[in-house]
KEDRENKE-61531 format. One record per residue (C-alpha): residue in one letter; x, y, z. Coordinates in steps of 0.02 Angstrom, whole numbers, plus 50000, padded with zeros to 5 digits. Example, Ala and Ser with C-alpha at 12.3 -4.5 7.8 and 13.67 -1.06 7.14 Angstrom:
2
A506154977550390
S506844994750357
//
This chain:
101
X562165443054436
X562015459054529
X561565476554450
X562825489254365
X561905505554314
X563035516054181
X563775529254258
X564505536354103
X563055541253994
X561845546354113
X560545533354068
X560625537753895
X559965522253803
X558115520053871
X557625501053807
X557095488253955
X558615475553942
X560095468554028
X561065473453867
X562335483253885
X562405503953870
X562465507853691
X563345524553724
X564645516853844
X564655497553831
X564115496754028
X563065483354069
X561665491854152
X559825489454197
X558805502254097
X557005512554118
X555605514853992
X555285533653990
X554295533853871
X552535529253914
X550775532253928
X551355542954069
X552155556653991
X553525555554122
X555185566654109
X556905554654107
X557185561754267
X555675554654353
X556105534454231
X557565538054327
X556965543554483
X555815527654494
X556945518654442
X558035521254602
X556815522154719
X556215504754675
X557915498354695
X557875503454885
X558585520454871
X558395535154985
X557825552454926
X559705559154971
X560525544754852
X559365547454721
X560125567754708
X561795559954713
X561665548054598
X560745558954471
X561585574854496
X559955583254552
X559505594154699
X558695585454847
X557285595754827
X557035591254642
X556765574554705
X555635576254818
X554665587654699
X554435574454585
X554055560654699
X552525570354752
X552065572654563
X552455552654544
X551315549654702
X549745562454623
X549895551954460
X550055534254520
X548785537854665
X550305530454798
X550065534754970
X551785528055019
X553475525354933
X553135506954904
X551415508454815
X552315520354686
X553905507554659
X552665493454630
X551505503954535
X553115507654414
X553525489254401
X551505485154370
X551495497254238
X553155493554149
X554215510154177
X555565501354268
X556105482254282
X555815469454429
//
């Protein structure tokens, strides 16, 4: 079954499940914002892309942020999750359980 993120709602509904969207009805794979972290929903979502494979440019797109804001808080991600790279911060989001496998 492949992924559907809601597109309507703008990620409202923030429990880890394949149920669907609660504001829209979209099945869609959702982010835990709210963790030990004390991340924004911006950077759940943020994480969230980039650990499905998507590039800084797509992320803005798909979020309806700047490019900059983006790569603003991938460098705050990277500070708190001690990730030298891209990949260690996607899998250290999955490890910790801010965004699904």
């Amino acid at each position: 079954m492949s992924e559907r993120f809601c597109s309507n709602c703008k990620y409202g509904d923030q429990a880890i499940s394949d149920a669907p969207c609660s504001d829209c009805f979209e099945t869609r794979r959702h982010v835990s914002w709210e963790s030990e972290f004390d991340l924004t929903q911006n950077q759940a979502n943020i994480l969230r892309l980039l650990a499905d494979g998507y590039a800084n440019k797509r992320i803005a797109t798909e979020l309806k942020i700047g490019l900059q804001t983006v790569k603003n808080n991938l460098t705050i991600l990277m500070r708190m999750a001690e990730a030298e790279n891209r990949t260690q911060l996607a899998f250290w989001a999955i490890r910790e359980g801010i965004v699904c496998a």
